[in-house]
Backbone bond lengths (Angstrom), bond angles and torsions (degrees), N, CA, C in turn:
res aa  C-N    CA-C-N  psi(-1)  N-CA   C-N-CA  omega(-1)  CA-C   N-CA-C  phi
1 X - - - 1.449 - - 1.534 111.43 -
2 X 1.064 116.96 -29.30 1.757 123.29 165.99 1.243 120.97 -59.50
3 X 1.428 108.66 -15.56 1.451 89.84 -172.69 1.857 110.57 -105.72
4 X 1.412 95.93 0.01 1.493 127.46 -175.91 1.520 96.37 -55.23
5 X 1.233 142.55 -80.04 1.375 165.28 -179.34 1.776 99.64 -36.43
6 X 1.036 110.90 -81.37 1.513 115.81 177.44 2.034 119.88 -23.78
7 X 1.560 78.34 -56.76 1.960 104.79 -174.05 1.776 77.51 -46.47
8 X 1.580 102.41 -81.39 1.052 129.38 -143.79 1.695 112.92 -48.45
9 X 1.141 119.36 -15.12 1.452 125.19 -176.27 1.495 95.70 -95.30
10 X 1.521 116.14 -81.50 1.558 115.83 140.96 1.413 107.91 37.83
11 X 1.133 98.70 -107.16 1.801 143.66 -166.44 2.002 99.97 -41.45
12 X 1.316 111.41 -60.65 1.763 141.49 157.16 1.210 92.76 -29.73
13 X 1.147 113.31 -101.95 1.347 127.58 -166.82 1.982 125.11 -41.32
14 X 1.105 99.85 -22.45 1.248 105.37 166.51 1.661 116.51 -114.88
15 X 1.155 101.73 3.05 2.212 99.25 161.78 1.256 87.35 -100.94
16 X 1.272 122.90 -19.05 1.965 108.35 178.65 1.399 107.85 -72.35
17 X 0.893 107.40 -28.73 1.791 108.78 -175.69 1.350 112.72 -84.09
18 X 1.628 122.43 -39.80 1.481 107.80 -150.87 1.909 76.73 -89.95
19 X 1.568 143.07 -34.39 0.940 159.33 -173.23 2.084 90.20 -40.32
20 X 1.939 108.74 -75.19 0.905 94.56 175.48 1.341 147.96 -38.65
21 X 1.414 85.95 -55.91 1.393 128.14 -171.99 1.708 102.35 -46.86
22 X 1.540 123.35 -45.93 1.134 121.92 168.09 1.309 122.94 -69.59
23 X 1.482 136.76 1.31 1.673 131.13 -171.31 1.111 111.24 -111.01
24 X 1.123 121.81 111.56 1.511 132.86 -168.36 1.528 126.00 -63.76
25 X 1.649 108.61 -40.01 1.229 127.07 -176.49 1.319 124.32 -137.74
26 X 1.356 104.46 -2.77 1.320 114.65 -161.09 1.989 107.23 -134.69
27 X 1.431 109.46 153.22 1.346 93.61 -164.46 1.591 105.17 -96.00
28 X 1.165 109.37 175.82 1.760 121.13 174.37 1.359 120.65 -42.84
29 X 1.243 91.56 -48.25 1.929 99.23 161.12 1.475 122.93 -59.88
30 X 1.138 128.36 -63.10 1.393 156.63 151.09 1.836 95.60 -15.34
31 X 1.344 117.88 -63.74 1.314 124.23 -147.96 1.864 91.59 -78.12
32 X 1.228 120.59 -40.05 1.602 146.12 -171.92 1.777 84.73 -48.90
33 X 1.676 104.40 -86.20 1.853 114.54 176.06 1.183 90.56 -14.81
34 X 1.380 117.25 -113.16 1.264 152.51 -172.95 1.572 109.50 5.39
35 X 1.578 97.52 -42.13 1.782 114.07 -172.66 1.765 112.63 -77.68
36 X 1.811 89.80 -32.21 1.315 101.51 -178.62 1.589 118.34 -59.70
37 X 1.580 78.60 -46.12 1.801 88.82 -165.20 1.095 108.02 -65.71
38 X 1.483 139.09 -34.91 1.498 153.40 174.89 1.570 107.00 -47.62
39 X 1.103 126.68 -35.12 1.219 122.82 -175.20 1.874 111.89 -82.09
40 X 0.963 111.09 -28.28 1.629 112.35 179.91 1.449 113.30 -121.66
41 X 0.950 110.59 134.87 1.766 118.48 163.95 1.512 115.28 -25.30
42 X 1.189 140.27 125.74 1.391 121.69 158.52 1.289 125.24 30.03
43 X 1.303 121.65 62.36 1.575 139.87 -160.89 2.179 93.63 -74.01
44 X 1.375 103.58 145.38 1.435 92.64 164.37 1.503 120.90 -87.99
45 X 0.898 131.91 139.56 1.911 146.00 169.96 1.676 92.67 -6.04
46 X 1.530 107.62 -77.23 1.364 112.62 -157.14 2.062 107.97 -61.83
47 X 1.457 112.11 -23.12 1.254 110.15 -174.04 1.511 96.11 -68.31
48 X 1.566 122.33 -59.72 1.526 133.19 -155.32 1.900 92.56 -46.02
49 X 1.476 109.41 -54.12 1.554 130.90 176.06 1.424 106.58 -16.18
50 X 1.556 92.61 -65.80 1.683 100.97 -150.02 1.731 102.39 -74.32
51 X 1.405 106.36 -21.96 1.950 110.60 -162.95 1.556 93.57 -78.99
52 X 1.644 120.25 -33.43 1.404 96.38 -179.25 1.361 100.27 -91.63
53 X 1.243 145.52 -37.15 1.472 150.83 -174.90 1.455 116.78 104.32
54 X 1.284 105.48 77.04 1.200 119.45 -163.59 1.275 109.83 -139.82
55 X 1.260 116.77 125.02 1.828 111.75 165.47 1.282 103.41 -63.86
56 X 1.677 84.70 157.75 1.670 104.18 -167.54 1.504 95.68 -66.05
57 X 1.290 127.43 -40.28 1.638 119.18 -165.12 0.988 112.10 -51.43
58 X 1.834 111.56 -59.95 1.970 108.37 -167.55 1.198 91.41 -71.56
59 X 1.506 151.26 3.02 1.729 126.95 -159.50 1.507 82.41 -105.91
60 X 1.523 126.46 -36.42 1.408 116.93 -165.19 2.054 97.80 -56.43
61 X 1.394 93.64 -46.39 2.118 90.92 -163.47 1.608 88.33 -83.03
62 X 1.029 138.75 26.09 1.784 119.80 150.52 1.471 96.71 -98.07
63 X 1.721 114.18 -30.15 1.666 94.00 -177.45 1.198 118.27 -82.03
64 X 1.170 117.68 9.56 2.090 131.82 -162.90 1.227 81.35 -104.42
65 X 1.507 140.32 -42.29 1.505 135.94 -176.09 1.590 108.33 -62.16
66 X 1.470 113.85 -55.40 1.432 121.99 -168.08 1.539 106.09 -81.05
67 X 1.059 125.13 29.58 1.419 133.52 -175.87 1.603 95.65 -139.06
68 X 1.096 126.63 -22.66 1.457 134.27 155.98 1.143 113.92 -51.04
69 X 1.150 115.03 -59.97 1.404 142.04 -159.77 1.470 119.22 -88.74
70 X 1.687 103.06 -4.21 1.767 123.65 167.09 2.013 95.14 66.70
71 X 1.379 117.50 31.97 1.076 102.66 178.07 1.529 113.88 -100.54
72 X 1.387 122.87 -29.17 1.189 127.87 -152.90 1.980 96.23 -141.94
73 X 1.531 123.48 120.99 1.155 125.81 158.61 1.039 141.47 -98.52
74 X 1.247 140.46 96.04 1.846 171.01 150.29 1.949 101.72 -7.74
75 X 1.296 133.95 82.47 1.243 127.58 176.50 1.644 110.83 -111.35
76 X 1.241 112.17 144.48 1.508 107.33 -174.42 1.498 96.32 -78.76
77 X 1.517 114.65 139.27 1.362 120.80 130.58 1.599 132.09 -19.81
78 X 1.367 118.51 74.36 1.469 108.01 148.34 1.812 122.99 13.09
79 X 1.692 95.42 -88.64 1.288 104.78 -163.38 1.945 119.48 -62.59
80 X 1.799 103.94 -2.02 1.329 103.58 -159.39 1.552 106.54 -165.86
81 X 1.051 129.61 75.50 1.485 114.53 -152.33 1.339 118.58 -76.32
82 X 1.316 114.70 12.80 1.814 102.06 158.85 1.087 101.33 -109.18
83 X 1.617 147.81 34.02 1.470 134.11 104.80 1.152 119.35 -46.73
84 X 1.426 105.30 138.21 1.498 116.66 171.04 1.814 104.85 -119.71
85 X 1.311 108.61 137.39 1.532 124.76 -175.16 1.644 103.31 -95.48
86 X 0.787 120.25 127.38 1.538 111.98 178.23 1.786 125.12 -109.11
87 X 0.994 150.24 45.99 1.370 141.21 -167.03 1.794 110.12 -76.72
88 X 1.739 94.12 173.79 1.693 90.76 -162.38 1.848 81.60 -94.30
89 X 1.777 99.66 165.52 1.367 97.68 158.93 1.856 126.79 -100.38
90 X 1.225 129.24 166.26 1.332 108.88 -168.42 1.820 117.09 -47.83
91 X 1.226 94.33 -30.32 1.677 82.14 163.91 1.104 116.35 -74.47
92 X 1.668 126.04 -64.20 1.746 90.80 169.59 1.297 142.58 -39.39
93 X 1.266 120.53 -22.65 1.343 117.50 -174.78 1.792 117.95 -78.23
94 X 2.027 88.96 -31.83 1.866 99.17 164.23 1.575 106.60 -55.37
95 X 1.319 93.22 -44.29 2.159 76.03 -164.61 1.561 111.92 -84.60
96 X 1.266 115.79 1.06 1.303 126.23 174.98 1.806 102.49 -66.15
97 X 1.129 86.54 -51.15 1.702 92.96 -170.58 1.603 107.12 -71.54
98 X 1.287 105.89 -34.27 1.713 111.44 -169.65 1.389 90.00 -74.88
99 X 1.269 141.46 -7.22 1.683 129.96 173.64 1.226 109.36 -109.73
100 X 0.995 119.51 -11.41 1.918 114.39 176.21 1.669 87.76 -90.69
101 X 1.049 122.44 -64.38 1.718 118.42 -175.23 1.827 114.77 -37.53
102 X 1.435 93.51 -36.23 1.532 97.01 168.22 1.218 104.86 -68.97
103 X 0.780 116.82 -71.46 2.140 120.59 -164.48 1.380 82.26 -50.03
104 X 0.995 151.63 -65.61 1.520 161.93 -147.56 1.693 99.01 -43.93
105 X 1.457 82.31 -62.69 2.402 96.67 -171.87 2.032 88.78 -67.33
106 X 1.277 93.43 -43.37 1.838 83.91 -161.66 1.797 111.36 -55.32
107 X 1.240 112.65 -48.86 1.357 123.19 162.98 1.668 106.47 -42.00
108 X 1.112 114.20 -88.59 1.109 133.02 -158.60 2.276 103.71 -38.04
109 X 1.608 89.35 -58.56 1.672 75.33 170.97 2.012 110.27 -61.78
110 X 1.190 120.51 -2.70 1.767 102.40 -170.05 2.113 89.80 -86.80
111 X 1.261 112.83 -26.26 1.271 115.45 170.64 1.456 133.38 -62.28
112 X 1.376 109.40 -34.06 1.449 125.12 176.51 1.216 116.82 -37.94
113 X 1.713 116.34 -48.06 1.345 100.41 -177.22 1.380 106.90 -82.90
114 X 0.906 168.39 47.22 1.719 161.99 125.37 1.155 108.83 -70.37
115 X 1.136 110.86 142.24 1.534 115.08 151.97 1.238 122.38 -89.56
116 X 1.750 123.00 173.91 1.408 96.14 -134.39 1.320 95.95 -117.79
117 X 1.489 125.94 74.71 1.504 169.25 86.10 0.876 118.39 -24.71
118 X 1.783 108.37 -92.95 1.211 120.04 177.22 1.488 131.99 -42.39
119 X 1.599 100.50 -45.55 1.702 106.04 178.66 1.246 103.44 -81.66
120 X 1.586 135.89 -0.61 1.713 112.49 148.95 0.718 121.27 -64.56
121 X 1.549 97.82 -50.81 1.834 95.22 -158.55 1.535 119.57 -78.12
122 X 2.137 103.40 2.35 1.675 105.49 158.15 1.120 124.42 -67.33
123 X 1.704 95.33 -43.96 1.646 105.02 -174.31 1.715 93.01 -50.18
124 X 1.393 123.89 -89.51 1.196 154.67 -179.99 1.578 107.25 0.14
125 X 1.533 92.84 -49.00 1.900 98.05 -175.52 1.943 102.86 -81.79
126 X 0.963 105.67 -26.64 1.381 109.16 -175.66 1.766 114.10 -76.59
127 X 1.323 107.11 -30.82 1.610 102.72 175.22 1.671 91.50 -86.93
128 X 1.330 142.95 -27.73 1.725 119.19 -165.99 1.597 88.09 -89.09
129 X 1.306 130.13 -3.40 1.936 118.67 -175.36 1.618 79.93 -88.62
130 X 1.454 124.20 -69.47 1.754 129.54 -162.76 2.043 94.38 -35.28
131 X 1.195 107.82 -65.28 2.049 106.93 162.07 0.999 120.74 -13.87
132 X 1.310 94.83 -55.14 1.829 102.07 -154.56 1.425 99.75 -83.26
133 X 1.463 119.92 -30.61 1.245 103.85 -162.56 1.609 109.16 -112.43
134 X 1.129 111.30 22.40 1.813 124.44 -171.88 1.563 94.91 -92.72
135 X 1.064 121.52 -16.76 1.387 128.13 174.00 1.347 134.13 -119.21
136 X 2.157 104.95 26.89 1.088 126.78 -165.55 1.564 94.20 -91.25
């Protein structure tokens, strides 16, 4: 259990960096949205909210930022109009990709040295821990 804490800060501290380290214009938070919204169709405000864990207030003025920034578009719900629909715009969706491709190379060289054992069974342990703990 001691060695749990160490890894675990460790581990933080360097997806915080290569995470930053990849966003050009936009912040860690910012880049998180952005990731969210990419994964589902026209996600609503309050869903994108809850996946990163964010009150609706500060999540509403990061999306007033990324709508600044022509990355991300705010559409009412049809069925309810204080839903808000959120999708990226083609520029968000460019820098979406230009930051996963980063994390992508940055990862990918921390893998190089394994052989390719080891870097399964990293990958491998790292998606059943992301499991375990998505429901922490």
């Amino acid at each position: 259990m001691d060695k749990i804490i160490p890894i675990f800060h460790s581990l933080s501290k360097s997806m915080r960096t290569i995470h930053k380290s990849s966003c050009a214009t936009v912040s860690v938070v910012q880049s998180s949205i952005l990731y969210e919204i990419s994964l589902v169709t026209k996600p609503s405000m309050q869903a994108v909210a809850e996946a990163i864990g964010m009150d609706i207030t500060t999540f509403s003025r990061q999306i007033n930022t990324l709508e600044k920034k022509e990355l991300v578009v705010r559409t009412p719900y049809e069925g309810d109009r204080r839903i808000y629909l959120l999708s990226l715009t083609d520029k968000g969706s460019k820098m979406m990709n230009s930051i996963n491709e980063i994390i992508a190379a940055k990862m990918e060289i921390a893998l190089t040295s394994m052989n390719d054992f080891e870097r399964e069974t990293v990958l491998r342990s790292m998606y059943v821990l992301g499991e375990k703990l998505g429901g922490a």
